[in-house]
DSSP file (Angstrom, degrees, kcal/mol; ACC not computed):
  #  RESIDUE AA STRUCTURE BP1 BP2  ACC     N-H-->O    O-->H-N    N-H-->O    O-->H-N    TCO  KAPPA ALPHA  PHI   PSI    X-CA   Y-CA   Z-CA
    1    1 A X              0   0    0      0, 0.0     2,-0.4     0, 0.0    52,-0.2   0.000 360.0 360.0 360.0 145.0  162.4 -171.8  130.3
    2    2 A X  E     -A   52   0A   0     50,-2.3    50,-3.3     2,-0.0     2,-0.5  -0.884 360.0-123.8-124.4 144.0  165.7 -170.4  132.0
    3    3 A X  E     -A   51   0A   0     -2,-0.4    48,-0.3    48,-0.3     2,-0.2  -0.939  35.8-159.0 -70.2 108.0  166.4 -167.7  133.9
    4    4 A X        -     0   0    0     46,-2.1     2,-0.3    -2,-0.5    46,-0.2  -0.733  24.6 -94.6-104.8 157.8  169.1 -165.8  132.1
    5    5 A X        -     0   0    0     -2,-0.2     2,-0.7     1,-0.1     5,-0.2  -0.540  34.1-127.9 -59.0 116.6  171.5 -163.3  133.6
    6    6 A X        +     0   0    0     -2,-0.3     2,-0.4     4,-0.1    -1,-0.1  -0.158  51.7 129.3 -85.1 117.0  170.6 -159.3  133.3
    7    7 A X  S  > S-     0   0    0     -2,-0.7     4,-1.6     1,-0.1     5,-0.3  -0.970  70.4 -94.5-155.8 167.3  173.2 -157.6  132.0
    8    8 A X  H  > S+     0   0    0     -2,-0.4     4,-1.4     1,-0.2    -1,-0.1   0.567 116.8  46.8 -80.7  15.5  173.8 -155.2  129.5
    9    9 A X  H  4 S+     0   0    0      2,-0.2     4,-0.3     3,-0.1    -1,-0.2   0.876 111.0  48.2 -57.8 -54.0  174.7 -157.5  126.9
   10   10 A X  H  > S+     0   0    0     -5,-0.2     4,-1.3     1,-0.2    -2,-0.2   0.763 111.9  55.3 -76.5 -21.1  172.2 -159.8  127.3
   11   11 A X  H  X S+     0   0    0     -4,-1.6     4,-2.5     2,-0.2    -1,-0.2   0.770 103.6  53.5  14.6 -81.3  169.7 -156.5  127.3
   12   12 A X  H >< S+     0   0    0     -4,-1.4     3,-1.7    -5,-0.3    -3,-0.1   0.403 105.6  56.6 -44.1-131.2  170.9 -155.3  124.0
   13   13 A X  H >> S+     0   0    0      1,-0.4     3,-3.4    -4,-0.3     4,-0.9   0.068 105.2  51.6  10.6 -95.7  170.2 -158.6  122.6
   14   14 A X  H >< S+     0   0    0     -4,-1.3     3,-1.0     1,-0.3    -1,-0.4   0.673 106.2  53.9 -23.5 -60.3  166.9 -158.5  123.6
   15   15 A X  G X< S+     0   0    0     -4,-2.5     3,-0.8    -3,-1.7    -1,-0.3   0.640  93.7  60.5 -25.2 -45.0  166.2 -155.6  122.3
   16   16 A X  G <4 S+     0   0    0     -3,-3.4    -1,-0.3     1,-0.3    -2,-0.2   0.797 110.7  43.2 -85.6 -16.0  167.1 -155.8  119.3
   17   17 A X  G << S+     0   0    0     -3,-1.0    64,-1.1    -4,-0.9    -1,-0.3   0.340  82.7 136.6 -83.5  -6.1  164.5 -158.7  118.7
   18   18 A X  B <   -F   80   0B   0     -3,-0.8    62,-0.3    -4,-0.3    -3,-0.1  -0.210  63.1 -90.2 -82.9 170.1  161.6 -157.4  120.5
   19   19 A X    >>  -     0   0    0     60,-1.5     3,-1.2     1,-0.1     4,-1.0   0.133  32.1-116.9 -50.8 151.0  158.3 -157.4  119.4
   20   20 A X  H 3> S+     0   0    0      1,-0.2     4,-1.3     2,-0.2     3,-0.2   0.980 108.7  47.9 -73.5 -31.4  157.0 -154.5  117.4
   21   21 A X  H 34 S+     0   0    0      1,-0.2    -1,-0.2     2,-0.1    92,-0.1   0.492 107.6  53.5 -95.2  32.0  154.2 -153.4  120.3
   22   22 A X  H <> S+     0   0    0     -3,-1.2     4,-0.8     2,-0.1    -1,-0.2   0.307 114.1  39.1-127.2  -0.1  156.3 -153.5  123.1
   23   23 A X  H  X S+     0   0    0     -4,-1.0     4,-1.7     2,-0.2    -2,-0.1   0.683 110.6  54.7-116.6   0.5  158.9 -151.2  121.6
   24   24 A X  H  < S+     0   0    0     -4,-1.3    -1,-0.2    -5,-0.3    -2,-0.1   0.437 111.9  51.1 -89.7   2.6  156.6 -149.1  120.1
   25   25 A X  H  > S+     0   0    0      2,-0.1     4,-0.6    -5,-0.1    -2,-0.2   0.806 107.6  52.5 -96.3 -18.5  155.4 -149.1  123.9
   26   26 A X  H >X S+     0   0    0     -4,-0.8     3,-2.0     1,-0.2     4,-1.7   0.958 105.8  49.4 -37.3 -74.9  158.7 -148.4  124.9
   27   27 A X  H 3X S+     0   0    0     -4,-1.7     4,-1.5     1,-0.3    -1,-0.2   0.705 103.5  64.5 -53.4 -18.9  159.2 -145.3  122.6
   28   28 A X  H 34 S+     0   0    0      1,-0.2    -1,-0.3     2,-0.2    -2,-0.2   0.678 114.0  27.6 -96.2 -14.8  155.9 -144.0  123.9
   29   29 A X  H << S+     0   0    0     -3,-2.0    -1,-0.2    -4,-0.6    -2,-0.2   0.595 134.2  27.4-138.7  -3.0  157.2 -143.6  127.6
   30   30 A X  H  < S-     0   0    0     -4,-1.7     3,-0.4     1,-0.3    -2,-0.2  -0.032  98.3-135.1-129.8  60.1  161.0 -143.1  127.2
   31   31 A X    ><  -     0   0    0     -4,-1.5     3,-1.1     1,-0.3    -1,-0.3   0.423  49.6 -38.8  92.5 157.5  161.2 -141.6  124.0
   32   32 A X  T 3  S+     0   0    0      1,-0.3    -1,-0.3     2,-0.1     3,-0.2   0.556 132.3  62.6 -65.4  -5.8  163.7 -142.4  121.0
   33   33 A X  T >> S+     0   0    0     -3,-0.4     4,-1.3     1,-0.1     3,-0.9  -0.169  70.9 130.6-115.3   7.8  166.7 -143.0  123.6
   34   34 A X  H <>  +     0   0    0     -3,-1.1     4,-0.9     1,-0.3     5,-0.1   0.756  58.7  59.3 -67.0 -25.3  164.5 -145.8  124.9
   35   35 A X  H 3> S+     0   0    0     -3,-0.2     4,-1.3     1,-0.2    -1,-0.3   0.813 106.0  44.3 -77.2 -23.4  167.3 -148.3  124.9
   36   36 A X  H <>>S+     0   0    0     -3,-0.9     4,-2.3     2,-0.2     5,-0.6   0.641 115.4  48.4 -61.9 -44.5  169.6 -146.6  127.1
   37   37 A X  H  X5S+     0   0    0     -4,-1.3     4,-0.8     2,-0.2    -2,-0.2   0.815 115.7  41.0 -92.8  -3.6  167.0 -145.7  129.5
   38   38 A X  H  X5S+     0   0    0     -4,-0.9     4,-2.8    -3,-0.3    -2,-0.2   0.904 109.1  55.7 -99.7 -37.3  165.3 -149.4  129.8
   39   39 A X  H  X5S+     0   0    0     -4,-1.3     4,-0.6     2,-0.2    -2,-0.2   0.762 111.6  46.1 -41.2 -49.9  168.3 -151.0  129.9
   40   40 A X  H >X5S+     0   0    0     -4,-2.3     3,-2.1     2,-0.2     4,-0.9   0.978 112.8  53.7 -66.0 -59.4  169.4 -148.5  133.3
   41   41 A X  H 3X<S+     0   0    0     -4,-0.8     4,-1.1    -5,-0.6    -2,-0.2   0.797 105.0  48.2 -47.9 -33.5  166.2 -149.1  134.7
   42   42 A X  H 3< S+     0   0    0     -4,-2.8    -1,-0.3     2,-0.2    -2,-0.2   0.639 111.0  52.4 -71.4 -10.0  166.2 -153.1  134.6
   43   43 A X  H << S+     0   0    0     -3,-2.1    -2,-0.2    -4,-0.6    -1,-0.2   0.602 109.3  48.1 -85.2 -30.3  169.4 -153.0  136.1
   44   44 A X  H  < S+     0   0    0     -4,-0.9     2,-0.2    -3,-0.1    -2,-0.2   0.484 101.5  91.6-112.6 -19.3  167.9 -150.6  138.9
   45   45 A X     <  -     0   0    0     -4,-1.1     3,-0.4    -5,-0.4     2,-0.1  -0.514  56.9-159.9 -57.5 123.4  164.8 -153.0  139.5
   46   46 A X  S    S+     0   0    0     -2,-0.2     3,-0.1     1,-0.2    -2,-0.1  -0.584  70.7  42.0-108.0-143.3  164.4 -155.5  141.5
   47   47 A X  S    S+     0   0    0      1,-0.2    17,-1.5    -2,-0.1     2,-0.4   0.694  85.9 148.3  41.1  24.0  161.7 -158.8  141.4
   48   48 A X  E     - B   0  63A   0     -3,-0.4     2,-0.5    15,-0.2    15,-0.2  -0.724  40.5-151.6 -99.8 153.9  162.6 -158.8  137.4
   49   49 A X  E     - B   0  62A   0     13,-3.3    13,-0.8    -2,-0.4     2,-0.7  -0.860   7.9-163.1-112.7 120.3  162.6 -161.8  135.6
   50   50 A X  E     - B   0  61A   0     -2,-0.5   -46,-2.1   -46,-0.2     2,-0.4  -0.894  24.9-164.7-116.0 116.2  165.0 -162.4  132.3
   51   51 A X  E     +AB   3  60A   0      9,-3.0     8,-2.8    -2,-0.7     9,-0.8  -0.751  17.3 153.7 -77.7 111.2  163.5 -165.6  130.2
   52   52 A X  E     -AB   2  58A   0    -50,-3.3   -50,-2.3    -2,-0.4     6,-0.2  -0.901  37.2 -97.9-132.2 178.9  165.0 -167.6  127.6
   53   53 A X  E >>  - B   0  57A   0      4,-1.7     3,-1.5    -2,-0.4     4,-0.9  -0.608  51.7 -85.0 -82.9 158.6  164.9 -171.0  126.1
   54   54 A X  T 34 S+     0   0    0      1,-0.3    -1,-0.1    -2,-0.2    -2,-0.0   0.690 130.0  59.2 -39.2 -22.4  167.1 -173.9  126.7
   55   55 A X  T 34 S-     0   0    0      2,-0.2    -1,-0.3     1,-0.1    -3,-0.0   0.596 112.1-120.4 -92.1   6.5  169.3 -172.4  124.3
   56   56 A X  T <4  +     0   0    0     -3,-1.5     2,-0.4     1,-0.4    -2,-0.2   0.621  64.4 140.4  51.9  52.4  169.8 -169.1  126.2
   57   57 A X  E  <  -B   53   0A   0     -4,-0.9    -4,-1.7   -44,-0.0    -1,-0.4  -0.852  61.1-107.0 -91.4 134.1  168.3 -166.8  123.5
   58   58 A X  E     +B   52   0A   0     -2,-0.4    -6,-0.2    -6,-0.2     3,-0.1  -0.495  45.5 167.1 -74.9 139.7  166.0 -163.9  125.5
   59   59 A X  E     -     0   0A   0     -8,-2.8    21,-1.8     1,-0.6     2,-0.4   0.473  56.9  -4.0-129.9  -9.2  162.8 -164.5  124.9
   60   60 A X  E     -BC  51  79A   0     -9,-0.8    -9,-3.0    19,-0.3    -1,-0.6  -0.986  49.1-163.9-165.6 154.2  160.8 -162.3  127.5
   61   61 A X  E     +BC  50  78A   0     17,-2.0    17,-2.2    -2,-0.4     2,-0.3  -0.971  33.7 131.2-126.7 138.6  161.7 -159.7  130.6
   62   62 A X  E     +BC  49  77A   0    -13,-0.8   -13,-3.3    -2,-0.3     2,-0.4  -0.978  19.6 158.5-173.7 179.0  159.2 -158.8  132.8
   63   63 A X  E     -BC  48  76A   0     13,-0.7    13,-1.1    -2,-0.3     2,-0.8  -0.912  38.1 -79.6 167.2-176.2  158.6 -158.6  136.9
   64   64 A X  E     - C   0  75A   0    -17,-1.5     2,-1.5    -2,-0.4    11,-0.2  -0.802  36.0-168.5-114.2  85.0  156.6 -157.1  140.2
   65   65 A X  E     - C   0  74A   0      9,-1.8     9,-1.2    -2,-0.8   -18,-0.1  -0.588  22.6-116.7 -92.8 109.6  157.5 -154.0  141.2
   66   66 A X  E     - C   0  73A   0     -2,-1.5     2,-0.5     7,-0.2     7,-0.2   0.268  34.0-169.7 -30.3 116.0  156.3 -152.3  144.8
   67   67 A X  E     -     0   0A   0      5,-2.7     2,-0.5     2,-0.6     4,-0.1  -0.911  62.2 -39.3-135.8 128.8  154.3 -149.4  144.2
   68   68 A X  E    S+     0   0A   0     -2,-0.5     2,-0.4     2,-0.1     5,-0.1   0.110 136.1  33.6  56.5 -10.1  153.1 -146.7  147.0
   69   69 A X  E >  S- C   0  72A   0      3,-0.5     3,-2.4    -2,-0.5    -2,-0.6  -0.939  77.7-123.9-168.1 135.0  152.6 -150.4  149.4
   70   70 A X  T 3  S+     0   0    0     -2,-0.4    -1,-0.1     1,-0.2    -2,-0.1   0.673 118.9  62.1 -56.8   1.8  154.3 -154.0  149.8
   71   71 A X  T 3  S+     0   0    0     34,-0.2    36,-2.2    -4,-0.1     2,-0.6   0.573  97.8  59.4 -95.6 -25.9  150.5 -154.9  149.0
   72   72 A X  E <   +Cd  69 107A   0     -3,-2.4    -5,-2.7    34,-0.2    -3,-0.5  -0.872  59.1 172.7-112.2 126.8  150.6 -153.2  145.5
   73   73 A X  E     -Cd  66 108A   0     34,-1.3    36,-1.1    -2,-0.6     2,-0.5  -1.000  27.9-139.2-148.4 124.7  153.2 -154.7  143.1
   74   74 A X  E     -Cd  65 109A   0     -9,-1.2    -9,-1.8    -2,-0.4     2,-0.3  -0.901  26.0-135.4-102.3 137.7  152.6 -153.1  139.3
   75   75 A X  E     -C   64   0A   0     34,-2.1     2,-0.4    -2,-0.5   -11,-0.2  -0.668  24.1-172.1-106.0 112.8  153.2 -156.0  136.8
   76   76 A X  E     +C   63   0A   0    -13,-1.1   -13,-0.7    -2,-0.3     2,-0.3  -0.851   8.0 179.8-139.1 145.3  155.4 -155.9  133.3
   77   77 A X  E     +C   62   0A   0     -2,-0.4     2,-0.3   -15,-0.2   -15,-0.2  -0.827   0.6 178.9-171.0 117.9  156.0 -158.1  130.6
   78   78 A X  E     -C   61   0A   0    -17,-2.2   -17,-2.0    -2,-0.3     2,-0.4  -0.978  12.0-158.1-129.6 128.6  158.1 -157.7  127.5
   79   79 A X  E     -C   60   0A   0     -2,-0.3   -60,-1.5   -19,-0.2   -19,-0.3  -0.780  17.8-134.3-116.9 159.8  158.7 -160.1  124.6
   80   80 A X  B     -F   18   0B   0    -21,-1.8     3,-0.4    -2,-0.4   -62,-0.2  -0.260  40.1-113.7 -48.7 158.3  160.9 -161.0  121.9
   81   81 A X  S    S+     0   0    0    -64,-1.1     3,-0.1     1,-0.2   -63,-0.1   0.079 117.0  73.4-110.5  12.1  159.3 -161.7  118.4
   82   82 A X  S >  S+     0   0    0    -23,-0.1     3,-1.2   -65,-0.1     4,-0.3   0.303  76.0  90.3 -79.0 -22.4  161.1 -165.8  119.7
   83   83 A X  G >   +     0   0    0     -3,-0.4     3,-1.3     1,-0.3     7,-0.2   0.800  69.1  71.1 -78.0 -27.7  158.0 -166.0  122.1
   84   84 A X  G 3  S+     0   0    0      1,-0.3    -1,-0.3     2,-0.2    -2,-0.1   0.424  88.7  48.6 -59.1 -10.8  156.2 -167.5  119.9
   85   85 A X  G <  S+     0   0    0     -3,-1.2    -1,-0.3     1,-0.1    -2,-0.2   0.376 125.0  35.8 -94.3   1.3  157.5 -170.8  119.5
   86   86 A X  S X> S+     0   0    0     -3,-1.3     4,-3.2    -4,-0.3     3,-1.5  -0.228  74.2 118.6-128.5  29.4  157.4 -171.1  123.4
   87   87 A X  T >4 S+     0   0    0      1,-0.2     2,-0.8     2,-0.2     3,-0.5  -0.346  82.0  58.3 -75.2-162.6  154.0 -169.0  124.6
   88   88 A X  T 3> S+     0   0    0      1,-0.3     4,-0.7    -2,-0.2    -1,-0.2  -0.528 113.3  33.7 -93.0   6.5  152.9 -172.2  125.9
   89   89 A X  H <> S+     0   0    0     -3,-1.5     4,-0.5    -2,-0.8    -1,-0.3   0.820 120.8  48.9-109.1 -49.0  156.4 -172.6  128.6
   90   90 A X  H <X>S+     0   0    0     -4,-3.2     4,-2.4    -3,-0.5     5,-0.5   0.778 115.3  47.3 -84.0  -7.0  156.6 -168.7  129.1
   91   91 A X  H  >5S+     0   0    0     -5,-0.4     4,-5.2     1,-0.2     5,-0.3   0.843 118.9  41.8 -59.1 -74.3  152.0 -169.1  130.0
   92   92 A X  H  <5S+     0   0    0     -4,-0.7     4,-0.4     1,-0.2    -1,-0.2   0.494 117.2  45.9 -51.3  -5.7  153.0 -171.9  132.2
   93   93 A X  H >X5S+     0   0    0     -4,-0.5     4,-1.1     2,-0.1     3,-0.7   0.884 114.2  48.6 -72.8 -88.3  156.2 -169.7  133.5
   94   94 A X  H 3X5S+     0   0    0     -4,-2.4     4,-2.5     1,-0.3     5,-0.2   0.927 108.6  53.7 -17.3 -59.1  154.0 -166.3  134.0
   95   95 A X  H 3X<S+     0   0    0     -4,-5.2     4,-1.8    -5,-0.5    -1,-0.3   0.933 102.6  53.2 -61.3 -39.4  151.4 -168.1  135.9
   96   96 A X  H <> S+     0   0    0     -3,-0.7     4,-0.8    -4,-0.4    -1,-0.3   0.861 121.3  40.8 -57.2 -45.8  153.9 -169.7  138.6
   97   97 A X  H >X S+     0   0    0     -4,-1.1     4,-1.1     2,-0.2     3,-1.0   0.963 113.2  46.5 -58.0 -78.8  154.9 -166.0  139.0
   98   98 A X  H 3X S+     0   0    0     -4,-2.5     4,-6.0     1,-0.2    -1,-0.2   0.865 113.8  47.6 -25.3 -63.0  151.7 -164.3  138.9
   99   99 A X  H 3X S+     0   0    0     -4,-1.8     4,-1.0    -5,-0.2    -1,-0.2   0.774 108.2  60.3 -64.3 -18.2  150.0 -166.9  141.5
  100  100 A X  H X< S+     0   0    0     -3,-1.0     3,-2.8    -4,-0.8     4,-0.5   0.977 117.0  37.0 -60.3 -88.8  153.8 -166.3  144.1
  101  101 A X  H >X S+     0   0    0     -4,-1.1     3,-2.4     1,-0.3     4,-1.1   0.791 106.6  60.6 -60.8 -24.2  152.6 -162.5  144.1
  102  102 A X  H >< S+     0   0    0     -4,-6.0     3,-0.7    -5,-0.5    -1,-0.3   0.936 106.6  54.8 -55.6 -26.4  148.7 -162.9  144.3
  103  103 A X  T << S+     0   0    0     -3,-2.8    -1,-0.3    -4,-1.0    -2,-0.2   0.658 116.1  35.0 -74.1 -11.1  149.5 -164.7  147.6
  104  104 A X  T <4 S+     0   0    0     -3,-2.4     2,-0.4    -4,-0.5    -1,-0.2   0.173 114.9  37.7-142.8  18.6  151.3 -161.9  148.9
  105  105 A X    <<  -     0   0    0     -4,-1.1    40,-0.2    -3,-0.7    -1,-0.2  -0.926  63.3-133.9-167.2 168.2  150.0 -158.8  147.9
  106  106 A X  S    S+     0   0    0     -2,-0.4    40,-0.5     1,-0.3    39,-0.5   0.400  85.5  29.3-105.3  11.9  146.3 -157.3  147.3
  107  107 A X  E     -d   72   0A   0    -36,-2.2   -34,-1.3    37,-0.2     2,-0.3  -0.642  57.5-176.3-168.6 135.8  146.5 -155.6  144.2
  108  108 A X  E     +dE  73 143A   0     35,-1.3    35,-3.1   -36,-0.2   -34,-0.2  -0.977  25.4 153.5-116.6 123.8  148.7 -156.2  140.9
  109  109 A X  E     +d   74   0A   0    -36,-1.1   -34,-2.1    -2,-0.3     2,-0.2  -0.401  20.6 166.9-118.9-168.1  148.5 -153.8  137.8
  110  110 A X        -     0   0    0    -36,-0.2    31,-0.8    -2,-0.1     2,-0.5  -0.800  35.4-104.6 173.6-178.8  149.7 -152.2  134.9
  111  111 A X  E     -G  140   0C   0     29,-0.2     2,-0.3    -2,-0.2    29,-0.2  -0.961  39.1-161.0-105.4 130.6  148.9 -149.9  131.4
  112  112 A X  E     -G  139   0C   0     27,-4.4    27,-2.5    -2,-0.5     2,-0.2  -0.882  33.2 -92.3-109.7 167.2  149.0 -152.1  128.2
  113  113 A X  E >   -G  138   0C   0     -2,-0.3     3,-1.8    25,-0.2    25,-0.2  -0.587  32.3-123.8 -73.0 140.8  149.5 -150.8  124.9
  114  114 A X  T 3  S+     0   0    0     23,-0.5    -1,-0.1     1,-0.3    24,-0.1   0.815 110.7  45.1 -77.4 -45.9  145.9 -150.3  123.6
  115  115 A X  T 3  S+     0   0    0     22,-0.2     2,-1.8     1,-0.1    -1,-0.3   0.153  78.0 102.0 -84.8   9.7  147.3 -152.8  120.3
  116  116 A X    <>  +     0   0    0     -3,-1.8     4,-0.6     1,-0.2     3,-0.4  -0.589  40.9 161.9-100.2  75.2  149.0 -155.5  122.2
  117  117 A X  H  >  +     0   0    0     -2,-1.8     4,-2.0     1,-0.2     5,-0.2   0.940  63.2  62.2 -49.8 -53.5  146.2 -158.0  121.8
  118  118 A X  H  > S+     0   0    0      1,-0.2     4,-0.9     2,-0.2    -1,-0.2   0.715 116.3  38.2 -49.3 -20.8  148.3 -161.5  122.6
  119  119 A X  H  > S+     0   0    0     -3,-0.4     4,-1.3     2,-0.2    -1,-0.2   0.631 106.3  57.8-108.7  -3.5  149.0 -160.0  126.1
  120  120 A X  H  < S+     0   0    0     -4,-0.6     4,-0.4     1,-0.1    -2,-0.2   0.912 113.2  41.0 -96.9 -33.1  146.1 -158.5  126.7
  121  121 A X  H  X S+     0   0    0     -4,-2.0     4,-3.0     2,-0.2    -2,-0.2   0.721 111.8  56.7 -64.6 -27.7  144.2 -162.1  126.3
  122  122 A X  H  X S+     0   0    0     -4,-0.9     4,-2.2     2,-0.2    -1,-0.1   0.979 100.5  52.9 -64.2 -38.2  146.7 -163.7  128.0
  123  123 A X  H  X>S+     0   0    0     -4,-1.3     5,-4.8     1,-0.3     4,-0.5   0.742 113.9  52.3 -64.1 -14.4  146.3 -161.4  131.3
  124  124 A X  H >45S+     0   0    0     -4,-0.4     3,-2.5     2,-0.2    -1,-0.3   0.980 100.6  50.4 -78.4 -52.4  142.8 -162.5  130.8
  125  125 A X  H 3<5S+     0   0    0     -4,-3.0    -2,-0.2     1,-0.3    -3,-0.1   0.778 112.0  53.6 -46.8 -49.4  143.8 -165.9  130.7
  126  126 A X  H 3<5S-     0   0    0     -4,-2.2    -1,-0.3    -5,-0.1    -2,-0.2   0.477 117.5-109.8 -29.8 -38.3  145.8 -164.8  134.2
  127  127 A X  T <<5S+     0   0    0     -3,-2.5     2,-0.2    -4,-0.5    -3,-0.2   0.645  70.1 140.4  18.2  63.5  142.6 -163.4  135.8
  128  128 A X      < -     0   0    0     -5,-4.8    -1,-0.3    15,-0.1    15,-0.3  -0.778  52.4-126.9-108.0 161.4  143.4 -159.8  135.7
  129  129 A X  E     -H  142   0C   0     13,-2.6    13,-1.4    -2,-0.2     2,-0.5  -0.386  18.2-143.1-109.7 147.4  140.4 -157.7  134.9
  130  130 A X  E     +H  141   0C   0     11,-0.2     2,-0.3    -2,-0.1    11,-0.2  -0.956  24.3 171.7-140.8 154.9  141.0 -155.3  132.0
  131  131 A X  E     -H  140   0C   0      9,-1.7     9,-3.5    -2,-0.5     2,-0.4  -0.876  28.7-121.9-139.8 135.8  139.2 -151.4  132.1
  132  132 A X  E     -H  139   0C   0     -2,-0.3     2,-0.2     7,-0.2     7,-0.2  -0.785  29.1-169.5 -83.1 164.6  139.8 -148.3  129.7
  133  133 A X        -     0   0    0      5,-0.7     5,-0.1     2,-0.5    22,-0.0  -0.667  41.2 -77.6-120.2-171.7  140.9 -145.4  131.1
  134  134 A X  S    S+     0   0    0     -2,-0.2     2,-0.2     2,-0.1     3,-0.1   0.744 107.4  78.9 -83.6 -21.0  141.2 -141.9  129.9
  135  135 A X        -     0   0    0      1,-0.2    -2,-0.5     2,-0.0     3,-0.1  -0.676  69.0-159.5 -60.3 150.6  144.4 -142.5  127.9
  136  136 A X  S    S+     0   0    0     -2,-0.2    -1,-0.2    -4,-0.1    -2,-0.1   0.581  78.9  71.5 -94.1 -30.7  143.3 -144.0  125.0
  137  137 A X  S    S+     0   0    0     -3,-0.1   -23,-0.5   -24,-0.1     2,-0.2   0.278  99.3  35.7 -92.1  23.5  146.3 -145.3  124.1
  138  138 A X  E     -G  113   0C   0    -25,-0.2    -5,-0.7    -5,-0.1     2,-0.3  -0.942  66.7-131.1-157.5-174.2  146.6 -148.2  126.9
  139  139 A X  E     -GH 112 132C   0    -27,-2.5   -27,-4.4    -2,-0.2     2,-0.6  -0.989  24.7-125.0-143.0 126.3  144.3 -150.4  128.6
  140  140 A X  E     -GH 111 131C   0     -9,-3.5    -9,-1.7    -2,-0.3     2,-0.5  -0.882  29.0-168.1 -92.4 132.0  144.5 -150.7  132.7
  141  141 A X  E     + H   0 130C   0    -31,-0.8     2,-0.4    -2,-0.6   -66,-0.2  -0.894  17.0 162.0 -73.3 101.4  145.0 -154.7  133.9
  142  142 A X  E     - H   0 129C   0    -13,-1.4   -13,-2.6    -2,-0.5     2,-0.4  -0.927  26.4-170.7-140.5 153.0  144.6 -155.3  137.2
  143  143 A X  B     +E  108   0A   0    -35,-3.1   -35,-1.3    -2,-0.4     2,-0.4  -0.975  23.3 157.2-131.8 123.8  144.0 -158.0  139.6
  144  144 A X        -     0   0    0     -2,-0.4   -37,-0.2   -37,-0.2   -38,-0.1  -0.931  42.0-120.3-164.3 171.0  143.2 -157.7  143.1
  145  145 A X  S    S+     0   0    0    -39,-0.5     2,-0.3    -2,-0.4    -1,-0.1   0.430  82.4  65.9 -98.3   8.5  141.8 -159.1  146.3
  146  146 A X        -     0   0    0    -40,-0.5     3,-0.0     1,-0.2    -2,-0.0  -0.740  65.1-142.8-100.8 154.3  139.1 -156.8  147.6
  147  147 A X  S    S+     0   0    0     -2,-0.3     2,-0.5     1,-0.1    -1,-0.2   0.932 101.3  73.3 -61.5 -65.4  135.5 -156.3  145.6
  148  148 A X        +     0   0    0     -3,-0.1    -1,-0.1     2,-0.0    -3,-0.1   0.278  66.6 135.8 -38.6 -12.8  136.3 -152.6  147.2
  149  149 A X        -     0   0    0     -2,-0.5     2,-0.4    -5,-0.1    -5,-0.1  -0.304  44.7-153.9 -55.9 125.1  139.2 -151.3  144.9
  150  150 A X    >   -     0   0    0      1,-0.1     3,-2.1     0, 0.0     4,-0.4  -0.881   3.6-157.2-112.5 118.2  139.1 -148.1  143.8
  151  151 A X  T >> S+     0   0    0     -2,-0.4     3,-4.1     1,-0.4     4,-2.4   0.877  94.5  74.5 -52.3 -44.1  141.5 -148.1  140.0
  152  152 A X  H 3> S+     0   0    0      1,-0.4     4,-1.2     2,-0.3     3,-0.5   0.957  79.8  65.7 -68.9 -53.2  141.9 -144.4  140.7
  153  153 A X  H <4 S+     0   0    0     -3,-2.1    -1,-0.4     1,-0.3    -2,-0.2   0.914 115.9  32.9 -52.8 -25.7  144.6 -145.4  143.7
  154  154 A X  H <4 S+     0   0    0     -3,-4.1    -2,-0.3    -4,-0.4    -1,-0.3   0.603 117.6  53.5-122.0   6.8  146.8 -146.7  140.5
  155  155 A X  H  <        0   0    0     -4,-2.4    -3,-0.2    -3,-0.5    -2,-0.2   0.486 360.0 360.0 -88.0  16.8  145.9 -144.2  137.8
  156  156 A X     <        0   0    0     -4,-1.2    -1,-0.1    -5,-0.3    -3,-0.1   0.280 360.0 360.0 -90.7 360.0  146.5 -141.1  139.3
């Protein structure tokens, strides 16, 4: 796995390959215009991560972004329909990532799409806990490092 450079070329490209439940999660929080509006917002992120294989074809995007506290970092991950001949480099990828922020912040989240099954086992594989919540149409994933966490502080 490589780090590839974000820009909007290499953006498009991605895009146009991703997986069918992460752009139907896409459409579902910006809308038919989604490529225009994820594409500014990765640009306007920081701690994202753009993946590919030796051959520098995107194969996943994804990264820790600070929410309400430098403790709380909400957690993202988007693939290409390519991830599959390399889920076992982008596991072994994730996790280096994953364990960098469990050391440094006490609670990592996110909503998955209620039908994205491969990620939603993987984040188990990860050891983030996964909860319904009152949308029906995501699943919350969360890891963090008090017993005492109350979910309501990131679904509100």
């Amino acid at each position: 796995m490589i780090e590839l450079e974000i820009n909007k070329t290499n953006l498009s490209d991605f895009l146009k390959n991703i997986r069918k439940s992460d752009k139907e999660e896409l459409i579902y929080h910006y809308g038919k215009d989604y490529k225009e509006i994820f594409i500014k917002t990765v640009n306007e992120t920081k701690n994202t991560y753009f993946i590919g294989n030796d051959n520098k074809e995107a194969l996943a995007i994804g990264g820790f972004q600070e929410y309400k506290s430098k403790n709380c970092f909400q957690v993202w991950l988007l693939c290409t329909d390519k991830i599959t001949k390399n889920k076992k480099e982008l596991l072994k990828y994730i996790k280096q990532k994953v364990e960098l922020y469990k050391n440094n912040s006490f609670v990592m989240f996110n909503l998955i799409y209620k039908s994205n099954f491969k990620s939603i086992n993987m984040l188990k594989k990860l050891g983030f806990e996964i909860r319904d919540i009152c949308d029906k149409n995501f699943k919350l994933f969360y890891y963090t490092k008090g017993n005492d966490f109350d979910t309501r502080y990131i679904t509100n």
